[in-house]
C-alpha positions, 0 to 999 in steps of 0.5 A: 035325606036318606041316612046311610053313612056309605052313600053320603061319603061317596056323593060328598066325595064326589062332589067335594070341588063344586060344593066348595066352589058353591060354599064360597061363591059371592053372597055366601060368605056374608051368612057364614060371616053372620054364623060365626058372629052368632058365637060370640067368640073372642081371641083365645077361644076354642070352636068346633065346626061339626060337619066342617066340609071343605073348611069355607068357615075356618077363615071367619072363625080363625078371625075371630080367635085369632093364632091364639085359639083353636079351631076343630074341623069335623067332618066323615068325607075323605074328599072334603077333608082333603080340600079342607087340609089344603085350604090350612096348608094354603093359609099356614094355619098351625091353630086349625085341625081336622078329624074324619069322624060322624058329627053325630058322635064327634071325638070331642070330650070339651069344655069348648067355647063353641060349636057350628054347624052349618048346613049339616043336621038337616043329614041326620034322620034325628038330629036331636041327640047329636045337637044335645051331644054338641051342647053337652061339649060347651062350657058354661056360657059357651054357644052354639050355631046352627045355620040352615036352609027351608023354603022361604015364607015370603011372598016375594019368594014364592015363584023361587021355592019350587026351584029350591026344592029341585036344588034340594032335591039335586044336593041330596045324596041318595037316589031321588026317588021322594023329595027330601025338603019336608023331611030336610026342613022338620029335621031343621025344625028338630035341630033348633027345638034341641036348641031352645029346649037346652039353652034359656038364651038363644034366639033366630033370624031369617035372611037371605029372602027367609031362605036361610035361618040361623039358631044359636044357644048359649049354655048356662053358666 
């Protein structure tokens, strides 16, 4: 996945209406609920979703905080920050917010309760700063998320990895010309190394036919 801010502005741009339709079609809301469950979040917490897109997590985590508490959407695409800003305005929220800004180096100086990032670091050429950048925000005890897709290792999903490659390979921004799902997956694999490393509790699980793992970290108190 080639790194080039300019380039992953105008593909995310472009296709901002169907990649939300895709972040909320049937079965995917189940793996966003199971993120932000991996938070840990009670009522007055305060939570920033890196790499926030159209705000398809907004709905989870504002449950969870409740109108006590308080959500920051990051994200650099004006597209997707504009589907975002309808999705609050449609649903009233006051307690929920927006910043156009690279999730590498997000606007935020902390203590916040948790920080989410679904579908993002596997972006990022190195994802190890930005997540250690992320942790840096948390409170003590505070968490962090980090929800990703790879090839599955399951031999029932075998015949389906070489279309998940062409997904990969089509959601993508860049011009195509080497496969981006090794580099997708190592930096995946970066982003939870980050994880462990700066977090003594954190764990994983592996769902949707191991198409999808979920990292999380909590900081020391």
């Amino acid at each position: 996945m080639p790194n080039d801010v300019g380039a992953t502005q105008a593909f995310y741009g472009r296709w901002a209406r169907a990649y939300d339709w895709l972040a909320t079609a049937p079965g995917v809301e189940s793996w966003r609920e199971q993120a932000a469950d991996a938070l840990d979040l009670e009522a007055g917490d305060t939570v920033v979703e890196m790499g926030c897109g159209t705000g398809a997590n907004f709905s989870n985590l504002r449950e969870r905080v409740g109108a006590e508490g308080r959500i920051v959407g990051v994200d650099l695409t004006r597209g997707m920050l504009r589907r975002a800003g309808e999705r609050i305005d449609r649903a009233g929220w006051e307690n929920v917010h927006l910043a156009r800004a690279d999730a590498r180096r997000p606007p935020v100086e902390g203590p916040v309760d948790a920080v989410l990032a679904t579908f993002v670091v596997g972006m990022f050429a190195d994802p190890r700063p930005a997540v250690e950048r992320w942790i840096d925000t948390l409170a003590p005890g505070g968490r962090i998320a980090l929800l990703n897709a790879g090839r599955s290792r399951r031999r029932v999903a075998a015949p389906f990895n070489l279309g998940f490659r062409a997904f990969v390979r089509l959601a993508a921004p860049g011009d195509g010309r080497i496969s981006p799902t090794a580099s997708l997956e190592q930096r995946v694999t970066t982003a939870r190394d980050a994880v462990y490393s700066n977090c003594p509790e954190h764990g994983f699980e592996e769902f949707g036919l191991g198409y999808l793992g979920l990292a999380w970290g909590e900081r020391p108190e």
